[in-house]
Every structure is written in structure tokens, then in C-alpha cells.
C-alpha positions as CSV (number, residue, x, y, z in Angstrom):
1,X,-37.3,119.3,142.3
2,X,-39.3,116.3,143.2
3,X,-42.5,117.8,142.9
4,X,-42.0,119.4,139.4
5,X,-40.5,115.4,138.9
6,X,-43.6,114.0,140.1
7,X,-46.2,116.7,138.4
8,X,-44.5,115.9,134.9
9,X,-44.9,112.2,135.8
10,X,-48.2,112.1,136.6
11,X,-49.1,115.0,134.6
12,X,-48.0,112.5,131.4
13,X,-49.3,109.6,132.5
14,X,-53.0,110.9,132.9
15,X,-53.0,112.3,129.6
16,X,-51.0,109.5,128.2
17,X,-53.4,106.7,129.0
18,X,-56.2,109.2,127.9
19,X,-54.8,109.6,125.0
20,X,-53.7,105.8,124.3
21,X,-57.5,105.1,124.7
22,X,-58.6,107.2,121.4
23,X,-55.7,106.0,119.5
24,X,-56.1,102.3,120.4
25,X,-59.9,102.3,119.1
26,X,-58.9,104.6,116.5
27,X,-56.4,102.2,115.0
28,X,-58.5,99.1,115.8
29,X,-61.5,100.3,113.8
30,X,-59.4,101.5,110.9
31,X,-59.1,104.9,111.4
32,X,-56.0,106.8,110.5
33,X,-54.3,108.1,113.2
34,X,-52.2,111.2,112.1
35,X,-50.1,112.5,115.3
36,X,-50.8,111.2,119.3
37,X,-49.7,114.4,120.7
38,X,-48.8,115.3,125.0
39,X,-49.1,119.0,125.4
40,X,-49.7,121.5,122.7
41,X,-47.8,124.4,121.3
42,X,-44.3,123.6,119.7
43,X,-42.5,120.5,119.5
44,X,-40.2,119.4,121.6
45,X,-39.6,115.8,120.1
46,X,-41.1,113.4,117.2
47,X,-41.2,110.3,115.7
48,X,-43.0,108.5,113.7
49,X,-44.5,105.0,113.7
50,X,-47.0,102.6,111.8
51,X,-48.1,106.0,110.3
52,X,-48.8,108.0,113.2
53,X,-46.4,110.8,114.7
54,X,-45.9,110.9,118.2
55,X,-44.8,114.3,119.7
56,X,-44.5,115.6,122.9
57,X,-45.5,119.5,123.1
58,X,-43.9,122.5,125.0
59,X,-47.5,123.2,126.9
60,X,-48.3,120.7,129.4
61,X,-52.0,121.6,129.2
62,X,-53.4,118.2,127.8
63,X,-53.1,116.0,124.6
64,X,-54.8,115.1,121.5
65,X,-55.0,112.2,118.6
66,X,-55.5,113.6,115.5
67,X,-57.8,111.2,113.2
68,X,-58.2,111.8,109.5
69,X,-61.2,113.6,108.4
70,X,-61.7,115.2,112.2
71,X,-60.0,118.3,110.6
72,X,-59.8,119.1,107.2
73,X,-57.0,118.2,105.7
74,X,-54.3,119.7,105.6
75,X,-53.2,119.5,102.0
76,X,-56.1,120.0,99.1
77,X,-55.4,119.7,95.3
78,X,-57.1,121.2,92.7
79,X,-57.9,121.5,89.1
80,X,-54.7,123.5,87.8
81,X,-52.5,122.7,90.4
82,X,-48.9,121.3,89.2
83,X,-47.7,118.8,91.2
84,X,-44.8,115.9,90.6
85,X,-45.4,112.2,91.0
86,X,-43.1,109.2,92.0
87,X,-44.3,105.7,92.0
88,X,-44.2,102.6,93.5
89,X,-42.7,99.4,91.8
90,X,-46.1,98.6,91.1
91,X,-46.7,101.7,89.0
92,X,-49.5,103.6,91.3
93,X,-48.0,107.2,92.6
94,X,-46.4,106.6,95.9
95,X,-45.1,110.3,96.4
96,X,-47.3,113.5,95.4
97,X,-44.9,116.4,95.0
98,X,-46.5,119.8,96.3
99,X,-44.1,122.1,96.3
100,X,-39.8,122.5,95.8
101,X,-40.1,120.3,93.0
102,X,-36.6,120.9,91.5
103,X,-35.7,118.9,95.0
104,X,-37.2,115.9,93.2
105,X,-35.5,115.9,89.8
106,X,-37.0,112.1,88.9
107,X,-40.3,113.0,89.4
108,X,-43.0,113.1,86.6
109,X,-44.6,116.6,86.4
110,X,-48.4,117.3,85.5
111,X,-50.8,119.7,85.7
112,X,-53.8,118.5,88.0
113,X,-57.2,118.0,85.9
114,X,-59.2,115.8,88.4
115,X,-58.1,114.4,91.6
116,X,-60.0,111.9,93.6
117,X,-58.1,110.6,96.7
118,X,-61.4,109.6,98.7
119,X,-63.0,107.2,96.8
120,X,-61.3,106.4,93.5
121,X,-57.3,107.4,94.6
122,X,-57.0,108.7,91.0
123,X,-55.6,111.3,89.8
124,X,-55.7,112.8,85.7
125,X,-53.9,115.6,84.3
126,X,-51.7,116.2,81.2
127,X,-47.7,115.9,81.7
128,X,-46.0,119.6,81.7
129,X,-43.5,118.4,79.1
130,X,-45.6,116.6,76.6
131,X,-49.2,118.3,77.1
132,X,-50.9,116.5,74.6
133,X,-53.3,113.8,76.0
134,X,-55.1,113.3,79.3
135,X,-53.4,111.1,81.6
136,X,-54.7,108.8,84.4
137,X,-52.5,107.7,87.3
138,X,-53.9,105.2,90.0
139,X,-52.6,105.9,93.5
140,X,-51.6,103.8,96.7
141,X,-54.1,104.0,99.3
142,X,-51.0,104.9,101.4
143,X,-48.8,107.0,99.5
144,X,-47.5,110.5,100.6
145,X,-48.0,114.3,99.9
146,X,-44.7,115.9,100.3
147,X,-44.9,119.5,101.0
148,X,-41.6,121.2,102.1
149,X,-39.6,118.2,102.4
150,X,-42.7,117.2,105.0
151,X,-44.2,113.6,104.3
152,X,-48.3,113.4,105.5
153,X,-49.7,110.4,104.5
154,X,-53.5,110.2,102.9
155,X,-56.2,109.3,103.9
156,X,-58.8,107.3,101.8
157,X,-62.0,108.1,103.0
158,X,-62.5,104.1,104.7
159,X,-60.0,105.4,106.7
160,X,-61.9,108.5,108.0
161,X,-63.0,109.1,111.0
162,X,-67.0,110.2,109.4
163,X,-66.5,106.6,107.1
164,X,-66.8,104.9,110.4
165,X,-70.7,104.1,112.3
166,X,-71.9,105.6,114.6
167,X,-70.7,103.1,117.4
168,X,-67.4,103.1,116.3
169,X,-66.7,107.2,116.4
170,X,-68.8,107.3,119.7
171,X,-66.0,104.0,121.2
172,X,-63.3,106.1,119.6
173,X,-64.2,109.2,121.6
174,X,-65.5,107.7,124.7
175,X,-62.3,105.2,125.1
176,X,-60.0,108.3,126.2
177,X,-62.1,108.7,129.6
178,X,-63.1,105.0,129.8
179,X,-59.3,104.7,130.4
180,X,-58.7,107.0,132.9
181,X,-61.5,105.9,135.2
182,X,-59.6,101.9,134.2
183,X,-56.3,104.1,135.4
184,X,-58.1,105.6,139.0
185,X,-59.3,101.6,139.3
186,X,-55.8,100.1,138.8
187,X,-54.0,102.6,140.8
188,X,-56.8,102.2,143.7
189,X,-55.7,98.0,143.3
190,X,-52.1,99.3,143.8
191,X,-52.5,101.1,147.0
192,X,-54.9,98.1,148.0
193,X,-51.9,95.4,147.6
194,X,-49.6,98.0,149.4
195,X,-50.9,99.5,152.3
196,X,-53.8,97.1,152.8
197,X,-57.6,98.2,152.6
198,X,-59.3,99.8,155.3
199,X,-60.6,97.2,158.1
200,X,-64.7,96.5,157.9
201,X,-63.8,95.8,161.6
202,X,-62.8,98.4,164.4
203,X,-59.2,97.7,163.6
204,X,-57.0,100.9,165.0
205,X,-54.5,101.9,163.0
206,X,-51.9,104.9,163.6
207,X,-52.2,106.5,167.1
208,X,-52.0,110.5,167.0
209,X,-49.1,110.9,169.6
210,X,-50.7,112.8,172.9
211,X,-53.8,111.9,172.0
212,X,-56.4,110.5,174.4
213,X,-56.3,107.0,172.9
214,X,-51.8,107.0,173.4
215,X,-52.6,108.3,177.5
216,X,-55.8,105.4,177.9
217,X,-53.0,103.1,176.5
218,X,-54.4,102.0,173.0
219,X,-51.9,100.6,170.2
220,X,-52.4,99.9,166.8
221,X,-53.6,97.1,165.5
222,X,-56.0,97.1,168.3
223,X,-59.4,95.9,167.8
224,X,-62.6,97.3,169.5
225,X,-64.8,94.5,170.5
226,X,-67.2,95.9,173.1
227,X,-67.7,99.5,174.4
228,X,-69.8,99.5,177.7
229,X,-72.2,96.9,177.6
230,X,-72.4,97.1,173.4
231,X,-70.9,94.8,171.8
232,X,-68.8,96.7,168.6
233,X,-68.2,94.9,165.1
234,X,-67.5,97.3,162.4
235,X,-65.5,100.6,162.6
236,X,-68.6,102.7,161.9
237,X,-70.5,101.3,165.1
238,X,-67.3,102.3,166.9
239,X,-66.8,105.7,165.3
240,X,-71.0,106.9,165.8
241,X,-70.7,105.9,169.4
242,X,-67.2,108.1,169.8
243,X,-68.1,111.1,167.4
244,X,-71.5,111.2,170.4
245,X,-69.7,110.8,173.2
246,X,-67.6,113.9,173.7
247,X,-66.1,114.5,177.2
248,X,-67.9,111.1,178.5
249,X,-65.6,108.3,179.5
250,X,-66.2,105.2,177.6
251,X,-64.9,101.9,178.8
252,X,-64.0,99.6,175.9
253,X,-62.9,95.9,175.9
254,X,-60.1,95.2,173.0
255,X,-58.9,92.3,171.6
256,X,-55.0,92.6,171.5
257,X,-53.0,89.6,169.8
258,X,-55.8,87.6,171.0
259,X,-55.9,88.6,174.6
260,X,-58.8,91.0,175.4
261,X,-58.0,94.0,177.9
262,X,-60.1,96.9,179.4
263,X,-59.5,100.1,178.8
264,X,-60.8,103.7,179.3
265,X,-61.4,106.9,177.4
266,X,-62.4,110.3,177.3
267,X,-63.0,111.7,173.8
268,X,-62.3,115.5,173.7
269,X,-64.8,117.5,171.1
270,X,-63.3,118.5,167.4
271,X,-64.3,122.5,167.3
272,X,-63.6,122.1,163.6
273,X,-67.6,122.9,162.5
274,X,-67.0,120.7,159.5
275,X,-65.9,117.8,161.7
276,X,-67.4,118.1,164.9
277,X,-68.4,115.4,167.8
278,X,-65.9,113.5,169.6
279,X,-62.1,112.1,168.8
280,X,-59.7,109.9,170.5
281,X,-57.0,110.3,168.0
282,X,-56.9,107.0,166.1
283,X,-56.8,106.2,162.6
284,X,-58.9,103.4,161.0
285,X,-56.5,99.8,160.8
286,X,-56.0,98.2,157.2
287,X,-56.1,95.0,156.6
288,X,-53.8,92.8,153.3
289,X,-56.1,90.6,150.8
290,X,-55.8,90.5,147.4
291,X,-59.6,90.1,146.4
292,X,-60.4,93.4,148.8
293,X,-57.5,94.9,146.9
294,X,-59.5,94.4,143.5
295,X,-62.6,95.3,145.0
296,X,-61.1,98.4,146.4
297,X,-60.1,99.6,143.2
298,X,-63.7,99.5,142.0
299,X,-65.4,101.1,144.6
300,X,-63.2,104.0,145.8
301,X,-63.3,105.1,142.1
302,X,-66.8,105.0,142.3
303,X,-67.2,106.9,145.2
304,X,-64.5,109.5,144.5
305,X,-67.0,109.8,140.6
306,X,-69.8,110.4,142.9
307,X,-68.1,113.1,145.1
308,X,-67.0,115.0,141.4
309,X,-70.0,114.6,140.1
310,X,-72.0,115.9,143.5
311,X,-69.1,118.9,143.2
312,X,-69.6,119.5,139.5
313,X,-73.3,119.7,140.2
314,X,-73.2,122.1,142.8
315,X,-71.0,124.3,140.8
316,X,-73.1,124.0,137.4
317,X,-76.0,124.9,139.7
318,X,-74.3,127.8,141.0
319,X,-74.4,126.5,144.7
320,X,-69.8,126.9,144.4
321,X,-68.0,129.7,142.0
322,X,-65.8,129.7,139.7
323,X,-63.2,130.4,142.4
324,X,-63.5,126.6,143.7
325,X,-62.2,125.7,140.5
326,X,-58.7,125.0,140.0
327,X,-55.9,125.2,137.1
328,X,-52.8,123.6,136.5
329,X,-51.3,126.1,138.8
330,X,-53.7,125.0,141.7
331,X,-52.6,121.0,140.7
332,X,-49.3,121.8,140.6
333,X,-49.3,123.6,144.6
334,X,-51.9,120.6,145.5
335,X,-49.5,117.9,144.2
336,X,-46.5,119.9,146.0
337,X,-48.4,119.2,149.6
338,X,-49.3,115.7,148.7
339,X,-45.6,114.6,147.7
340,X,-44.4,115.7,151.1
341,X,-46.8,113.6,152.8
342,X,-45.7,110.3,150.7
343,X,-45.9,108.1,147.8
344,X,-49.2,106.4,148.9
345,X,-50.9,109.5,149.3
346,X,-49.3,110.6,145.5
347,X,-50.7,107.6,144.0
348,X,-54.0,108.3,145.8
349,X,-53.9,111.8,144.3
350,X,-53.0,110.4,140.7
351,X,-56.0,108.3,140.7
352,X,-58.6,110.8,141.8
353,X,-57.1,114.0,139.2
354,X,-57.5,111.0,136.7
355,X,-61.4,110.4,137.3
356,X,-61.7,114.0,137.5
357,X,-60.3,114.4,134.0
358,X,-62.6,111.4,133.0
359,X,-65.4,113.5,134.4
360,X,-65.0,116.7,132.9
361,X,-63.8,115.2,129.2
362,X,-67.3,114.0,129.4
363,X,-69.4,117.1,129.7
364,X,-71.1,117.5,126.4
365,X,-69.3,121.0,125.8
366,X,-67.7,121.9,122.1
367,X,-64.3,120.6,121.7
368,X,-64.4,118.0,124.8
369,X,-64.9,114.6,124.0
370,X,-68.7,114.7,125.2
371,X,-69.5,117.5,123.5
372,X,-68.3,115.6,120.6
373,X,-70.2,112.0,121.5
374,X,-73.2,114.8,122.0
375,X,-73.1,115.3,118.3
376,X,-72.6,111.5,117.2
377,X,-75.8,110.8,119.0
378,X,-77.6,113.9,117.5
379,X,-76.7,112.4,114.6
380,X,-77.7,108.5,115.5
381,X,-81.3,110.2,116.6
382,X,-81.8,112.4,113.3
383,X,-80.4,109.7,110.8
384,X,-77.8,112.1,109.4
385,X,-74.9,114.1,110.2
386,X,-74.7,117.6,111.0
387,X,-72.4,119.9,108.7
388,X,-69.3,119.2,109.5
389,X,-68.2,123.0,108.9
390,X,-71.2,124.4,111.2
391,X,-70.5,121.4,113.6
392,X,-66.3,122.4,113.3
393,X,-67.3,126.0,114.0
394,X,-69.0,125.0,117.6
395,X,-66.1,123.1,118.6
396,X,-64.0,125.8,117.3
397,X,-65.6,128.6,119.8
398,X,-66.0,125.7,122.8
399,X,-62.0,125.3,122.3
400,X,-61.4,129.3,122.3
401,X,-64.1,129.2,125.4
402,X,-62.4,126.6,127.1
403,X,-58.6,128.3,126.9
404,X,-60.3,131.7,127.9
405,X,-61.4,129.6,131.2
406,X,-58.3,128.2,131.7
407,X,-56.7,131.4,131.4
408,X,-59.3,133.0,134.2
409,X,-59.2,130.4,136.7
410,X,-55.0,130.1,136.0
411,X,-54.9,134.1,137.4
412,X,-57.0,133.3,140.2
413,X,-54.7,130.2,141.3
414,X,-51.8,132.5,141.0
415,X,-53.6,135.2,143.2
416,X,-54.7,132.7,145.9
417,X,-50.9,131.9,145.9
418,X,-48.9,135.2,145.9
419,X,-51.4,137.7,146.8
């Protein structure tokens, strides 16, 4: 129960502050933002606020923000079309009746002649009870289609997200990532002003219990200070001349509350190939400071980006397979082992899924948001958009690509679990 607890937690707030990025921008350059959606498939609960409808979804496989003119939209009138109309107390429609129109009794029926809800927010027709002259009605740049009962705002096309330059649709896609890899920096802070940040001196910090280091007598918060005649001043010094010294004794001086003792070692040899060289058993020390805190929280994202992107490489270039890829089933087992080992190591774990999904939202594939920014700056190079239905139709196929992935590497996480 705790890890399904804490995969739903962090689960939602990844895609949460993803999300909250490209509805922030969205909203602060005008754009109207139809739904801010966690998960996909059916609802499981909505409401709606300063025109937008937040749902969360019965498929905890992402999140989206749906911006008008991304999609087409979902309602489209046309010449013929009979419709009802209610209006505001200034006398521009505020209502557009699609469909049960005997629901709506006091509503003023017409058949459509011209509609222009982009540009002029006009619409003309001839009343179905009088037919006799054209009639022109003047519409509310936020009034309502009403189609079974449902209310969906429009959208002139100022509040579109093609109205908008270039900067501002490339900001609106880029600032879902932006915020994860601002999550993976603030939760890298966190464990900072918690736990401390690792020591740039050789500070010891947990002893591994019958290790070398707990026989020769060592403690933590020990500090190494001299080993043989070398004096020792960062924990890398101290770590090269251990990981080279297997089966040697080493004597080391350490400083101990300010009192320096002697003490004596044997590093055994790691037979792990991926490890090698010598151990003692001791963890590196951390130290408290608020400025390292911040600083931590830039650089361990950046170094975590670089080990994704040195990962990513390697599998685009065919060096790992597809089977070193994992699924939500895989992140689910994953964050079932780190939850048992701690919340600092679950925090840790939350901030480096987030880069990851800052990462791979920015691969210029269809339907991702850098496949998308790889069409706004097509179109910033060429000087004009591409058709938005061939340009629909790519994204369409990445999508169906993408799910058929998911699907693929889903099956093999469930095979490397239960068969």
C-alpha cells in the first residue's frame, strides 16, 4: 500500500508540474486553455475554472493541456445549420444552441447563413419563424456552444494557439519540461537542507558493520587527514589511493573531534567487475549549509541530465536495446525498492524520473513536445507554417507510434517480472 501511495504521489506530481508549465505560459500569453488533464482515458473527476476544465483520467500514463486551435475544434457550424441563440444583457449571443433545442424554450431559432467566430464573432441567418430578412447577430468573444447540455467555450482566433509568434508557442511548449528539470533542482535543494551535501573533504560517513574500517576502529564523522606520508584533503584523493591499494595496509592519521589518531587498514578487493579496486566499507560524510544546498540542486541535476542523455545516446545509437528501456510497470517495481530504503532515497528517485521525463518530452518525435517545438522552428526558418492537417497527421502517427512502444516495452517489464 505505500508504494502504490507513493507511485500515485509522485506519479502526479511529475506530470502535474509538467503540465502546470504549458498551462501557465498558455494562459499568460493569452491562449485559451480548454482542459489541464492527469492521465488519459475516462474521467474520473472535473471541474472547471477561469475557463479551463481540470480532469483527472482513469490511465495514469501522462497528461496534457489542451489549447485552442491545437486540435480542431470540436464544434463547426455551417451554412444551413439550425441553431438557437441566447444573449447577454448587452444583446451579443452568449449561448449558441447545437442540438436538444426544445431544452431551451427562450431561445431565438435561425437557420445559419454565415458564421464567423475567428475574426468578426458574427453570425447571420434568417429566424425559423419569421424567414423573411437576413439577420445579423454580434457575438461575445466568450460566449458558449452548448451541445448536449455540454458548455465549450470559443475561441476567437487571438486566443489561438497559431495567433500566437513564434516565441510564444515555442515558451508554451518548452515550459512543461523547463519545469520538471526546475522540479529535479528544487527537490535536489530539499535533500541538500535535509541530509546535508556530500563533504568536498574526506569526511566518513556510515560505517558498513564488519567491515574493515568498523575492525581498524574508524567512526563516522571521521575525517582522513593523511594516509602514509600523503597528506589527504578531499574524498577523491582518499578514495583513488583506497580503490589502488587492495590487500595493502594503509596507515591513516584522522582528525576525530579535533584530536588526530592513527589508525590502520587493510582494504579487501570488490570482485564486482563494474566496481572493482579496493574498499574499506565507508560511506562518504555530508556536511549542512544552505548555499551548498542551492548549489547542490543545480549541479546534481546536471549531472544526472548528462548520465540520460549519455544513456539515451547510447541507445539511439544502438550501443543498449530496447530491453534497457523501461515502462510504467518497470517505474512502478523500481519505486517499490526505493520506498523500502527511505524517504530521502524516494525524493532522490522523484527528482531524477522528473529530468528523465524532461529529457525525453524533448526529443523532436511527433506528438512530444520537441517534436512539436521541431515544427515551430521549421516554421521560424521557412517564414511560414506548415499545414496544420499534414503537420496533425505526423503527430497523429508519432502518438499511435509512441502507445505501440509503450505497449512493447510494458510486456517486456511484465516478463522481466513474472517470467
Amino acid at each position: 500500500m505505500n508504494t502504490i501511495i507513493a507511485f500515485i504521489l509522485m506519479f502526479g506530481l511529475l506530470v502535474f508540474v509538467h503540465e502546470f508549465g504549458h498551462l501557465i505560459v498558455a494562459k499568460r500569453t493569452g491562449m485559451l486553455a480548454r482542459e489541464f488533464a492527469i492521465g488519459f482515458g475516462p474521467k474520473i473527476l472535473s471541474f472547471t475554472k477561469n475557463e479551463t476544465v481540470y480532469t483527472i483520467r482513469l490511465l495514469p500514463i501522462g497528461g496534457y493541456v489542451r489549447v485552442a486551435g491545437e486540435d480542431p475544434e470540436i464544434i463547426e457550424l455551417k451554412p444551413g445549420h439550425h441553431i438557437g441563440l441566447k444573449f447577454s444583457a448587452s444583446g451579443k449571443v452568449s449561448h449558441i444552441i447545437v442540438n436538444n433545442k426544445s431544452k431551451h424554450p427562450n431561445a431565438r431559432f435561425i437557420e445559419v447563413e454565415h458564421v464567423d467566430l475567428d475574426h468578426d464573432l458574427r453570425i447571420d441567418g434568417y429566424d425559423l419563424d419569421e424567414y423573411e430578412e437576413k439577420l445579423s447577430f454580434e457575438v461575445e468573444r466568450d460566449a458558449f456552444f452548448v451541445m448536449d447540455e455540454i458548455e465549450t467555450q470559443i475561441a476567437p482566433y487571438d486566443r489561438q494557439f497559431a495567433s500566437k509568434t513564434v516565441g510564444q508557442r515555442a515558451a508554451q511548449l518548452f515550459a512543461g519540461p523547463f519545469m520538471n528539470f526546475l522540479l529535479a533542482i528544487v527537490l535536489f535543494m530539499l535533500l541538500g537542507l535535509i541530509q546535508g551535501i556530500p563533504s568536498d573533504k574526506a569526511l566518513l560517513g556510515d560505517i558498513v558493520p564488519d567491515s574493515p574500517a568498523e575492525e581498524a576502529g574508524f567512526q563516522k564523522g571521521d575525517e582522513i587527514i593523511q594516509i602514509g606520508d600523503q597528506p589527504i584533503s578531499t574524498w577523491n584523493g582518499f578514495s583513488e589511493i583506497v580503490t589502488d591499494s587492495a590487500d595493502e595496509t594503509l596507515d591513516m592519521v584522522i582528525d576525530r573531534n579535533g584530536e588526530e589518531i592513527s589508525l590502520a587498514v587493510t582494504p579487501y578487493l570488490d570482485e564486482d567487475p563494474e566496481i572493482g579496486g579496493g574498499k574499506i566499507g565507508v560511506y562518504q560524510g555530508f556536511e549542512k549549509s544552505i548555499f551548498g544546498s542551492l548549489k547542490n540542486g543545480f549541479t546534481q541535476t546536471y549531472e544526472v541530465t548528462k548520465l540520460i542523455l549519455t544513456s539515451l545516446g547510447m541507445l539511439i545509437t544502438g550501443q543498449y536495446s530496447l530491453d534497457m528501456l523501461g515502462g510504467p510497470v518497470a517505474i512502478y517495481d523500481a519505486t517499490d525498492q526505493v520506498v523500502q530504503t527511505g524517504l530521502m532515497s524516494f525524493i532522490m528517485w522523484t527528482a531524477m524520473l522528473s529530468i528523465n521525463l524532461g529529457i525525453i518530452n524533448l526529443v523532436p518525435l511527433p506528438a512530444l513536445d520537441g517534436g512539436r517545438l521541431l515544427f515551430v522552428g521549421i516554421e521560424a526558418v521557412r517564414g511560414k507554417p506548415i499545414d496544420p492537417q499534414k503537420e496533425g497527421f505526423v503527430h497523429f502517427i508519432g502518438f499511435a507510434l509512441l502507445m505501440l512502444l509503450m505497449i512493447v516495452v510494458t510486456w517486456n517489464d511484465i516478463q522481466r517480472l513474472f517470467l
